[in-house]
N, CA and C atoms as an extended XYZ file, in Angstrom:
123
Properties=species:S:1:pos:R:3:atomname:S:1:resname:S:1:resid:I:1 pbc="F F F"
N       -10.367      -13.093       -0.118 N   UNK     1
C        -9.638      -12.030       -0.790 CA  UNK     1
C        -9.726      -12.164       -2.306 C   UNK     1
N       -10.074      -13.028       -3.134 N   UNK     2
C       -10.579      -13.342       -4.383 CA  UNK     2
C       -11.346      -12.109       -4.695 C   UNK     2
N       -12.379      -11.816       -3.982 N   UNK     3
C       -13.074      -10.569       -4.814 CA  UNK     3
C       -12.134       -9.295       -4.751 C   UNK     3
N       -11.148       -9.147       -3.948 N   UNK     4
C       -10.454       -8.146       -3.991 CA  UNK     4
C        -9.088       -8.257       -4.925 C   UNK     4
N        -8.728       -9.140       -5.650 N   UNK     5
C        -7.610       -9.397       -6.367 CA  UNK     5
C        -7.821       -8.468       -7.678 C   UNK     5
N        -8.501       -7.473       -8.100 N   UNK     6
C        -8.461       -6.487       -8.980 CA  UNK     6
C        -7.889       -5.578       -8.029 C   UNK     6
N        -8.108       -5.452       -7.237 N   UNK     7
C        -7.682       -4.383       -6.309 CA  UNK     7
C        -5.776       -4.003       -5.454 C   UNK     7
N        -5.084       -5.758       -5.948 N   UNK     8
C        -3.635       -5.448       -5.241 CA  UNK     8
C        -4.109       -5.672       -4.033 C   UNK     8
N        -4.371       -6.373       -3.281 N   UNK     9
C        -4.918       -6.081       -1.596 CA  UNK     9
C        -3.654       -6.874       -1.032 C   UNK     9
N        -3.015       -6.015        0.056 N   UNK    10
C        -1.998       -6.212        0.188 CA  UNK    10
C        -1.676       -6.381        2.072 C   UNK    10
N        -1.909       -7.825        2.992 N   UNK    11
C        -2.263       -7.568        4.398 CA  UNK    11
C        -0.635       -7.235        5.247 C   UNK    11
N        -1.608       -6.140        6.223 N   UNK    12
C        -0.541       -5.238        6.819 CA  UNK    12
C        -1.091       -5.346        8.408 C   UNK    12
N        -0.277       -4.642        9.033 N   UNK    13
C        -0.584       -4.308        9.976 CA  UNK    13
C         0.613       -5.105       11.315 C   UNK    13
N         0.240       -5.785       12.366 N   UNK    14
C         1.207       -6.378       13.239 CA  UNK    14
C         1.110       -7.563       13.120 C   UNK    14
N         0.046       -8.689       12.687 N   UNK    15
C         0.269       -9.675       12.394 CA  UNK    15
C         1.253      -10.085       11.266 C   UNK    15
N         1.653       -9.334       10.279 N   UNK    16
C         2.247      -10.042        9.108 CA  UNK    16
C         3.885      -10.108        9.378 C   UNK    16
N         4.260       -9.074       10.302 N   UNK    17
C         5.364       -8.738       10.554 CA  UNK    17
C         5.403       -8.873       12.568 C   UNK    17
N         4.457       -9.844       12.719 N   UNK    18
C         4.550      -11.135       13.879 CA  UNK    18
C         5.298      -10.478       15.267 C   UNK    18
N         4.484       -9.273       15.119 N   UNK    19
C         4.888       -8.107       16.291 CA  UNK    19
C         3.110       -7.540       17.101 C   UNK    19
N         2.604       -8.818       16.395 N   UNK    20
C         0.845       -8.550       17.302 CA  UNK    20
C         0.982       -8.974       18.819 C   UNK    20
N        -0.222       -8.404       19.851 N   UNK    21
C        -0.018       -8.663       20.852 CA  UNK    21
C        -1.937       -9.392       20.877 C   UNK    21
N        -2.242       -9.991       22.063 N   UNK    22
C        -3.716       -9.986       22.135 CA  UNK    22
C        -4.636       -8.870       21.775 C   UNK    22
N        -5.629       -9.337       20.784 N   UNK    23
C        -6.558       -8.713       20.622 CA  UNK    23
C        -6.151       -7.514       18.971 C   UNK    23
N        -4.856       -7.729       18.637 N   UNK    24
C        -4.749       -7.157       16.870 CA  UNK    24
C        -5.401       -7.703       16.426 C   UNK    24
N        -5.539       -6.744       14.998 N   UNK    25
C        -6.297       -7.016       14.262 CA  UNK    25
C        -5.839       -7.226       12.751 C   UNK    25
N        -5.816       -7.578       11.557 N   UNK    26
C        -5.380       -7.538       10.066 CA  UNK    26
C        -6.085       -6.857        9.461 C   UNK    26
N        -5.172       -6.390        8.948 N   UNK    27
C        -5.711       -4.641        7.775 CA  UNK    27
C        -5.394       -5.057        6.430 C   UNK    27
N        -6.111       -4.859        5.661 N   UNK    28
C        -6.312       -5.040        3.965 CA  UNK    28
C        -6.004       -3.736        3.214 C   UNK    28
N        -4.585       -3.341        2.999 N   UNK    29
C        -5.060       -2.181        1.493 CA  UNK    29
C        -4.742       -2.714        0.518 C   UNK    29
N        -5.140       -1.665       -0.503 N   UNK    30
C        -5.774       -1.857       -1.685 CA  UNK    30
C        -5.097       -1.004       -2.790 C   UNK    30
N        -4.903       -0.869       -3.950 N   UNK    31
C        -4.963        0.210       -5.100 CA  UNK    31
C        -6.049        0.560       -5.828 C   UNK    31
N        -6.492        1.218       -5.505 N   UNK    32
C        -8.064        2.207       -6.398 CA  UNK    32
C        -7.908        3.137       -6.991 C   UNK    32
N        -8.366        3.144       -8.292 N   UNK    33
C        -8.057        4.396       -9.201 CA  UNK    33
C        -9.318        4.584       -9.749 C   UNK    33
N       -10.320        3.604       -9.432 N   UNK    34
C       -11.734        4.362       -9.733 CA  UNK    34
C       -12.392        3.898       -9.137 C   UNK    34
N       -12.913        5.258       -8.422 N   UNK    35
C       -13.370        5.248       -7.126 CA  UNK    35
C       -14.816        4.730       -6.935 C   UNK    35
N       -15.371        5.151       -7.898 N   UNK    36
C       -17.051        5.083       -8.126 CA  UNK    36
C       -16.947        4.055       -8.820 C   UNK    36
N       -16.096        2.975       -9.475 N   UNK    37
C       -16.151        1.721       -9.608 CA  UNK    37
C       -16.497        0.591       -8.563 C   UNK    37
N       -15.487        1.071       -7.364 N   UNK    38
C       -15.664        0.554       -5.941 CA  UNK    38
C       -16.793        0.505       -5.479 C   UNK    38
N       -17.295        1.924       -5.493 N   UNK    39
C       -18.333        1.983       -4.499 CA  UNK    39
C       -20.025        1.487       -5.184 C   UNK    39
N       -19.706        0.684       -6.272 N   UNK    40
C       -20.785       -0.061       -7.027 CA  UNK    40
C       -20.543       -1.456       -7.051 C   UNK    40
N       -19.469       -1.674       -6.474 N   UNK    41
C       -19.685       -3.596       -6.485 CA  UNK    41
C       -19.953       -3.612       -4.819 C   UNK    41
């Protein structure tokens, strides 16, 4: 997650809040405000 620390990456989903069952998964968002910055690294 180092390359994403410009980004706020923030993990969600059912693992963080320890309500996963077999087979969840961890979700990463983010804050992006330039978009075509992103989509060049």
């Amino acid at each position: 997650m180092k390359e994403l620390i410009a980004y706020t990456p923030l993990l969600c989903g059912t693992l963080p809040i320890q309500i996963d069952i077999d087979g969840s998964d961890l979700d990463i968002i983010m804050e992006v405000n330039e978009f075509n910055h992103l989509r060049n690294e």
